[in-house]
Biopython code that builds the backbone (N, CA, C, O; Angstrom):
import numpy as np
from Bio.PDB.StructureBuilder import StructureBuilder

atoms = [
    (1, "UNK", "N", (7.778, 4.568, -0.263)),
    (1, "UNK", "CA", (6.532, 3.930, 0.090)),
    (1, "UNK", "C", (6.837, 2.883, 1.154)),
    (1, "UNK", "O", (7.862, 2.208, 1.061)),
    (2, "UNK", "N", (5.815, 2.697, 2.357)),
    (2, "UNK", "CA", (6.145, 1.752, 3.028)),
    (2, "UNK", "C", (5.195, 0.797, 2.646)),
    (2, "UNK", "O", (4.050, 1.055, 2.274)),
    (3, "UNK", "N", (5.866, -0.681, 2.780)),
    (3, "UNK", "CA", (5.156, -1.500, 2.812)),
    (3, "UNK", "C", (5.102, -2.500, 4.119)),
    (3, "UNK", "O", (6.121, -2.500, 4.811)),
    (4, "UNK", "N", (3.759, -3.553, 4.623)),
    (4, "UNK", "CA", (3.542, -3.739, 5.190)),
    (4, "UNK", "C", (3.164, -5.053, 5.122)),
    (4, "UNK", "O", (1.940, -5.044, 5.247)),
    (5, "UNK", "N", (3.712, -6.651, 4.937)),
    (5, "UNK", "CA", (3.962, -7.773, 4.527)),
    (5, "UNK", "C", (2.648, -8.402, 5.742)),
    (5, "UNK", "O", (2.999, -8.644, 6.897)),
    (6, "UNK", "N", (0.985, -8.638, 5.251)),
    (6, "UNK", "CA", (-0.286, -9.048, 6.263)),
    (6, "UNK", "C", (0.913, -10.634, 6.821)),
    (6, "UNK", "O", (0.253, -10.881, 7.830)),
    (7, "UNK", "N", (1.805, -11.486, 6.849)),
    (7, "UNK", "CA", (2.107, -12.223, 6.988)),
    (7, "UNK", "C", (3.278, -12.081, 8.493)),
    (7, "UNK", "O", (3.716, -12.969, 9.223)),
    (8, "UNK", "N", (3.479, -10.717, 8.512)),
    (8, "UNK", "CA", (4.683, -10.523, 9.771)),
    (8, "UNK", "C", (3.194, -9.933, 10.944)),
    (8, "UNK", "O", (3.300, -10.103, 12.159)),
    (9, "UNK", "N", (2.083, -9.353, 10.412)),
    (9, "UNK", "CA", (1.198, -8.975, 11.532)),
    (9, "UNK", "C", (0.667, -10.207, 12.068)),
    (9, "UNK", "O", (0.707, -11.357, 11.630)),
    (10, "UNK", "N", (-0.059, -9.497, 13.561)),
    (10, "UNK", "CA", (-0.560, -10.967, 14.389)),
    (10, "UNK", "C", (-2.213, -11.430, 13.449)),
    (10, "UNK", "O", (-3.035, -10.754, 12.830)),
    (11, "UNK", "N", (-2.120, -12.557, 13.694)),
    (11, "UNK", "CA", (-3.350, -12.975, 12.820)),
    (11, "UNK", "C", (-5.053, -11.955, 13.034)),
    (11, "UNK", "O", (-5.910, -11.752, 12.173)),
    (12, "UNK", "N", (-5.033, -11.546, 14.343)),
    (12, "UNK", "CA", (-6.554, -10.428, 14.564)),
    (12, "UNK", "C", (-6.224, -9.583, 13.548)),
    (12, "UNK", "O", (-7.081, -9.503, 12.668)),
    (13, "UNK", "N", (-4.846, -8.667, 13.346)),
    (13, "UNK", "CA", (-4.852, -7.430, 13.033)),
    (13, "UNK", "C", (-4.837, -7.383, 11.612)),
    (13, "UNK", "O", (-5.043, -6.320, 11.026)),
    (14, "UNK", "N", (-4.501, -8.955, 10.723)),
    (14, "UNK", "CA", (-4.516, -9.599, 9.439)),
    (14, "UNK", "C", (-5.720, -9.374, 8.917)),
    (14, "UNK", "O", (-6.155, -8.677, 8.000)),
    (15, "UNK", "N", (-6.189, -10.156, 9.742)),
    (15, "UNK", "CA", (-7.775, -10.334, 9.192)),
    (15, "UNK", "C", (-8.357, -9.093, 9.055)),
    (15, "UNK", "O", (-8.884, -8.816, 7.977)),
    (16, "UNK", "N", (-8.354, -8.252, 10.011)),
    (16, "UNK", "CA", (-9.150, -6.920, 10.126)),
    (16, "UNK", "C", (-8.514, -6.669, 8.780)),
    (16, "UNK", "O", (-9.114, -7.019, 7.765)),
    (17, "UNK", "N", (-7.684, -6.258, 8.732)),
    (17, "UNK", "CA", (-6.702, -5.802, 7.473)),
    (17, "UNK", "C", (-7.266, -6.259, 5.791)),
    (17, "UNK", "O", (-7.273, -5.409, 4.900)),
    (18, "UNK", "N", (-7.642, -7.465, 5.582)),
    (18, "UNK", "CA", (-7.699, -8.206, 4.866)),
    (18, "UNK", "C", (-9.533, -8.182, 4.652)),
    (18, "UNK", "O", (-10.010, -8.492, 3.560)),
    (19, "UNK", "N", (-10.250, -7.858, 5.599)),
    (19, "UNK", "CA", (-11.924, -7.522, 5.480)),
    (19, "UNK", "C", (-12.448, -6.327, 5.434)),
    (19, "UNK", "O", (-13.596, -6.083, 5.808)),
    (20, "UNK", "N", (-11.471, -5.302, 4.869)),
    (20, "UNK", "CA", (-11.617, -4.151, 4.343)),
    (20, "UNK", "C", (-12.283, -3.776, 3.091)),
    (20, "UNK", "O", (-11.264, -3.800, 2.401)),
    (21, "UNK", "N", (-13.179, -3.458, 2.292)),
    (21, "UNK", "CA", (-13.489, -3.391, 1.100)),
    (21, "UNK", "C", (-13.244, -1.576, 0.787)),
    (21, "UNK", "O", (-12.644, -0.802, 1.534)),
    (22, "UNK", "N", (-13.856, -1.266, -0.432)),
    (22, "UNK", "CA", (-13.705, -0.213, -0.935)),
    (22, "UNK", "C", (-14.709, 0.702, -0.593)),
    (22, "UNK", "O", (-15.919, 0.519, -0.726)),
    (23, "UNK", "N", (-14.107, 1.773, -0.110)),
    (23, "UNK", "CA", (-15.084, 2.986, 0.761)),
    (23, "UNK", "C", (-14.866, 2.698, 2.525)),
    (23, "UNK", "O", (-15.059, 3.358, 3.547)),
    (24, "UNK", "N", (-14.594, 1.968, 2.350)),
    (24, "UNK", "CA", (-14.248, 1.336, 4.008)),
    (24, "UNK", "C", (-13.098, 2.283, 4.855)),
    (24, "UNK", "O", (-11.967, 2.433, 4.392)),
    (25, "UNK", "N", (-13.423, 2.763, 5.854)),
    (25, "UNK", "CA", (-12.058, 3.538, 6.777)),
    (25, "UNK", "C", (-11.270, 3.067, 7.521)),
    (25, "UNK", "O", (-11.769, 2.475, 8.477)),
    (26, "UNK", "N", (-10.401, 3.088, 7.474)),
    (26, "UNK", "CA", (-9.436, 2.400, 8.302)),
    (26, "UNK", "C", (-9.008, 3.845, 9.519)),
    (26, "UNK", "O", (-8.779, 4.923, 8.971)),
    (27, "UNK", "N", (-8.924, 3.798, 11.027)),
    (27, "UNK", "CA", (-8.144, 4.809, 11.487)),
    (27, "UNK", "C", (-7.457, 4.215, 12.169)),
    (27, "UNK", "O", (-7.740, 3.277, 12.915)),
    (28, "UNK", "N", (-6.210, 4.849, 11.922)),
    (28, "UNK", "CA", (-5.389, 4.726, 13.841)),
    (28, "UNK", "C", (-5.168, 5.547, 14.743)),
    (28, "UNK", "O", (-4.743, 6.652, 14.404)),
    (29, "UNK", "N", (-5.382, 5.265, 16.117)),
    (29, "UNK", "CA", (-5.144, 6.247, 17.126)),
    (29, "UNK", "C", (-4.108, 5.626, 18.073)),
    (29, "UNK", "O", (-3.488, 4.563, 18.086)),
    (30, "UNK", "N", (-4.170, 6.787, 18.915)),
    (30, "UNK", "CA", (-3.078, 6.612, 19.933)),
    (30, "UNK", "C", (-3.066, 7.476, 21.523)),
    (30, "UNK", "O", (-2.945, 8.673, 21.782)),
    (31, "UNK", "N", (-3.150, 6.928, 21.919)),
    (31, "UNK", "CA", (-4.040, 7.630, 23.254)),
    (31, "UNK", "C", (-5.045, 8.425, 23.424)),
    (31, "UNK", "O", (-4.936, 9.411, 24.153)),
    (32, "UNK", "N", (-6.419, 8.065, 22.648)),
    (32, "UNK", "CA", (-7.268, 8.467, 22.190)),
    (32, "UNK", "C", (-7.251, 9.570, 21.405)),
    (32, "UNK", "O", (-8.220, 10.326, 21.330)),
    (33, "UNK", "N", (-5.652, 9.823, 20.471)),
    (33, "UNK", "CA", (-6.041, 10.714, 19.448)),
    (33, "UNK", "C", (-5.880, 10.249, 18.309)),
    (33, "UNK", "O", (-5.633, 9.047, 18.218)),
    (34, "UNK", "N", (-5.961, 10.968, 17.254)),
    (34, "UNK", "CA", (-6.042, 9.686, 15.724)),
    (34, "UNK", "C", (-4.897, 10.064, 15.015)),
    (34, "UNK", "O", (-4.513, 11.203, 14.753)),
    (35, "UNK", "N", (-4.329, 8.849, 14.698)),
    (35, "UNK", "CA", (-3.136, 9.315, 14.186)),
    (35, "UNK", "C", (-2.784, 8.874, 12.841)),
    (35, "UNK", "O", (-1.641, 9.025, 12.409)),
    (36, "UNK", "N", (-3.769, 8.307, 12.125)),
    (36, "UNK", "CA", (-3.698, 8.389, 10.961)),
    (36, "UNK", "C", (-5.336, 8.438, 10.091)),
    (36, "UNK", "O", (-6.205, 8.705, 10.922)),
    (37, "UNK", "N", (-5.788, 8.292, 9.003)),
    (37, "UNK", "CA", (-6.739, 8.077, 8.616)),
    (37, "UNK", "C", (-7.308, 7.063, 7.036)),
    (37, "UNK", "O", (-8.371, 7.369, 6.495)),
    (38, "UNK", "N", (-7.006, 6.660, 6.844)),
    (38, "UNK", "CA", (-6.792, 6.030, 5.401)),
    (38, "UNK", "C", (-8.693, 5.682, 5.265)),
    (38, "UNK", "O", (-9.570, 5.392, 6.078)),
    (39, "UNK", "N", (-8.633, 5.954, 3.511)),
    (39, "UNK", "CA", (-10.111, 5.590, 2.938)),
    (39, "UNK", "C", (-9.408, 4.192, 2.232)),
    (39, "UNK", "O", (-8.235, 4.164, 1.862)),
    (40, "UNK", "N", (-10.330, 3.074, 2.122)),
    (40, "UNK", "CA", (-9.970, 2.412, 1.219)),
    (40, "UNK", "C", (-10.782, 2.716, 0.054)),
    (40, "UNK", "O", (-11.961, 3.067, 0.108)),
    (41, "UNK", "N", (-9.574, 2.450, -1.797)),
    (41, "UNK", "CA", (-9.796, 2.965, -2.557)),
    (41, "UNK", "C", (-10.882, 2.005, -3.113)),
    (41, "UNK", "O", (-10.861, 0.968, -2.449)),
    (42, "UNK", "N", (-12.065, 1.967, -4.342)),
    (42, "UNK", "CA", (-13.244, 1.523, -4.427)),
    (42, "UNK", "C", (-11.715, 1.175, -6.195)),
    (42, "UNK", "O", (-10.875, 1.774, -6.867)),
    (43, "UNK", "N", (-12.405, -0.281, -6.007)),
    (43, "UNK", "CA", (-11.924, -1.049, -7.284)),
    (43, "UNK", "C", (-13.264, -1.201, -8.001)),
    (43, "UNK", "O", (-14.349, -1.516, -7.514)),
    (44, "UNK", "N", (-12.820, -0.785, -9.797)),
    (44, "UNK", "CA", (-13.561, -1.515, -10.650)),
    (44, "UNK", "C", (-13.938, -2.924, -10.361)),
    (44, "UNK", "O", (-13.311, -3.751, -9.699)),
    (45, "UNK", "N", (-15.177, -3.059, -11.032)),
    (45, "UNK", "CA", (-15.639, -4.928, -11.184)),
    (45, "UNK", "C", (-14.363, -5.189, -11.606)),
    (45, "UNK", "O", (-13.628, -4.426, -12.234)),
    (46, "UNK", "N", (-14.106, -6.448, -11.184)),
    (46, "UNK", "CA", (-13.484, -7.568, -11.791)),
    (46, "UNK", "C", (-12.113, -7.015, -11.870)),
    (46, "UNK", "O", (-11.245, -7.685, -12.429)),
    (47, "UNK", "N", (-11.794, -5.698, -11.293)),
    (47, "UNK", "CA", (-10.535, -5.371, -11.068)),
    (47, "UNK", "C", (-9.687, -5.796, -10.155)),
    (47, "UNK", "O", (-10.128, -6.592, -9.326)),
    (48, "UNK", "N", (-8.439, -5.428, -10.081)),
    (48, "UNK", "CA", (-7.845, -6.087, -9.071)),
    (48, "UNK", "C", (-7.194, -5.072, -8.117)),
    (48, "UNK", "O", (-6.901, -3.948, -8.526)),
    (49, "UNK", "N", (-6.866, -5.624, -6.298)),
    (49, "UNK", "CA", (-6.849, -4.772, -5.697)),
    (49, "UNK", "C", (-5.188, -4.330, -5.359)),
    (49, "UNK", "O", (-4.765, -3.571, -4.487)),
    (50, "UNK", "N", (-4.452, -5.104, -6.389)),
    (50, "UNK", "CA", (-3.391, -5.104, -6.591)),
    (50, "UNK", "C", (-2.643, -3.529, -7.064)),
    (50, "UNK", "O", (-3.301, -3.095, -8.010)),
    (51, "UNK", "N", (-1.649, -2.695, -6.751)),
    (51, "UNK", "CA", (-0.637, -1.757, -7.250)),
    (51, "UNK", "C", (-0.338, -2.596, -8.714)),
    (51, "UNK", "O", (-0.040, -3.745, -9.043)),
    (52, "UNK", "N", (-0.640, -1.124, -9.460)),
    (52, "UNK", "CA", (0.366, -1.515, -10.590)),
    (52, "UNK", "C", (1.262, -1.446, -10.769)),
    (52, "UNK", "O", (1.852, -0.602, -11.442)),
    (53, "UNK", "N", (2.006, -3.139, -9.697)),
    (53, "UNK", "CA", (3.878, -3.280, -10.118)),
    (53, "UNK", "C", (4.643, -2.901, -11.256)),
    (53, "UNK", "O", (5.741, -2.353, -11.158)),
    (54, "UNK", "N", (3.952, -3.249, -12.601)),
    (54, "UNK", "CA", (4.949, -3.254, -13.203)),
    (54, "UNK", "C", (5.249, -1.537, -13.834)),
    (54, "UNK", "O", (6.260, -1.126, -14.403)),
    (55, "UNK", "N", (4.099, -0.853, -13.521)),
    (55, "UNK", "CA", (4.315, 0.607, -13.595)),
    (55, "UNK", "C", (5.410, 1.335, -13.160)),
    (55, "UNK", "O", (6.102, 2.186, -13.719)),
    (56, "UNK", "N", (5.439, 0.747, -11.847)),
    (56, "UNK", "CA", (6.037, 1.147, -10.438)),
    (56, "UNK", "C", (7.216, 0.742, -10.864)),
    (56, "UNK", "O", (8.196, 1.487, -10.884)),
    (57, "UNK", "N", (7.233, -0.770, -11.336)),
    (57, "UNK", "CA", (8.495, -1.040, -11.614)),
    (57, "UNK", "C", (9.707, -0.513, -12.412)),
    (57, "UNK", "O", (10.869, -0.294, -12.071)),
    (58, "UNK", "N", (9.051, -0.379, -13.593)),
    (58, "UNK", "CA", (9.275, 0.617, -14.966)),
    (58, "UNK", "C", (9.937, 2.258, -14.315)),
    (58, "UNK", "O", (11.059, 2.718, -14.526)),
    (59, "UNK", "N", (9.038, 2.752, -13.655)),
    (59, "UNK", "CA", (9.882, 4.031, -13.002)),
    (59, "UNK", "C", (11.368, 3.636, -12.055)),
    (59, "UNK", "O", (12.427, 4.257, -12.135)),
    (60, "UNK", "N", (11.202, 2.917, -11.521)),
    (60, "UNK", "CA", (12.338, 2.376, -10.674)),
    (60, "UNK", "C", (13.405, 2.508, -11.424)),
    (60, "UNK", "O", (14.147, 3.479, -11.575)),
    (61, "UNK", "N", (13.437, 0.970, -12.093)),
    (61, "UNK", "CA", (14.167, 0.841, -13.426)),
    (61, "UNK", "C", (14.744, 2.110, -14.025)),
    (61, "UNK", "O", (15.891, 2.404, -13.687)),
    (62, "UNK", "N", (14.193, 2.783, -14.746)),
    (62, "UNK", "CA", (14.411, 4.194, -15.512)),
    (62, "UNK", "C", (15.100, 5.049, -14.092)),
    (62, "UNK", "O", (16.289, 5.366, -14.107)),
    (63, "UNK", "N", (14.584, 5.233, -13.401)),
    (63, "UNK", "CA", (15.555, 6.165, -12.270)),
    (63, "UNK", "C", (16.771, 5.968, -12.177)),
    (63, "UNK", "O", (17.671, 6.763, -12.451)),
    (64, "UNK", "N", (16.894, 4.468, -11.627)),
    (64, "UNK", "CA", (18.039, 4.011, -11.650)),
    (64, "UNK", "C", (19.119, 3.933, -12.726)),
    (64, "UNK", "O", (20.332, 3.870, -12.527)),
    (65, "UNK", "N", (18.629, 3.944, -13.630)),
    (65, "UNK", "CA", (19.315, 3.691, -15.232)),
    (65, "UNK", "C", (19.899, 4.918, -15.623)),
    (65, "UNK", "O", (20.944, 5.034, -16.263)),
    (66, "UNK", "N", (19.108, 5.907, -15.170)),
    (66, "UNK", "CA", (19.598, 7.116, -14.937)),
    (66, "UNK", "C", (19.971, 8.152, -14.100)),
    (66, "UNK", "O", (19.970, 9.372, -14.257)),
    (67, "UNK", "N", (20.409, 7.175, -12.846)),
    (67, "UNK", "CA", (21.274, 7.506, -11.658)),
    (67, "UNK", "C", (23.270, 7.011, -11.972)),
    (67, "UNK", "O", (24.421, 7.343, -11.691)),
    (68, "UNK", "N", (22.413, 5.985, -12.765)),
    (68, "UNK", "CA", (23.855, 5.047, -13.168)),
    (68, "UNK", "C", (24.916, 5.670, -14.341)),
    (68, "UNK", "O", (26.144, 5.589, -14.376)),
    (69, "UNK", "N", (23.819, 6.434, -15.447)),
    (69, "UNK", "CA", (24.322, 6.938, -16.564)),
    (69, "UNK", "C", (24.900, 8.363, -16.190)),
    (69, "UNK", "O", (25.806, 8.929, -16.803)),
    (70, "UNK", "N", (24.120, 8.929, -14.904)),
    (70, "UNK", "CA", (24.850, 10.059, -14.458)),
    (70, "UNK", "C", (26.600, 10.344, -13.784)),
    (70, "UNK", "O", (27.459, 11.209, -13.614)),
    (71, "UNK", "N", (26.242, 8.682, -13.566)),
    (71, "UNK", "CA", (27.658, 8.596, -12.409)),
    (71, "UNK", "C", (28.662, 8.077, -13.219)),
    (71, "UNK", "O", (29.809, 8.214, -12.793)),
    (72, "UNK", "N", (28.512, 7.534, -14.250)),
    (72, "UNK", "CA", (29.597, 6.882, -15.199)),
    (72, "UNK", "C", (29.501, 7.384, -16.054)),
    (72, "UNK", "O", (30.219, 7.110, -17.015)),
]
sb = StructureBuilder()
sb.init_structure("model")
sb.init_model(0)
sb.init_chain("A")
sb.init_seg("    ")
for serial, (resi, resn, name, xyz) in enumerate(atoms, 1):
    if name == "N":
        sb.init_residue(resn, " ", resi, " ")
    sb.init_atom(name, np.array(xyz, "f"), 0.0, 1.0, " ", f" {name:<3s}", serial, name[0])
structure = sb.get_structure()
């Protein structure tokens, strides 16, 4: 997964970034062709627009644990 830290982009491209809501499109192009397309995903009320780290995390963890148990 790549990630993309709104704090290393220039402040226009932040903001745009950051006034996105859910259902909202994001595209990118590149010499007038499009080169990517992203939907933004629609959050429950009162949900958050946060990845579930510690999900994510938990698989990591376990991969690794059993990258380690393979090699030793």
């Amino acid at each position: 997964m790549t990630r993309i830290d709104l704090d290393d982009l220039p402040p226009r491209l932040a903001k745009l970034l950051t006034d996105l809501r859910g259902g909202d499109d994001l595209m990118l192009v590149q010499g007038g062709g499009v080169v990517i397309r992203l939907r933004i995903a629609e959050t429950e009320a009162g949900g958050s627009s946060e990845p579930a780290a510690d999900a994510d995390m938990e698989e990591v963890l376990e991969h690794f644990k059993t990258m380690i148990e393979e090699e030793f």
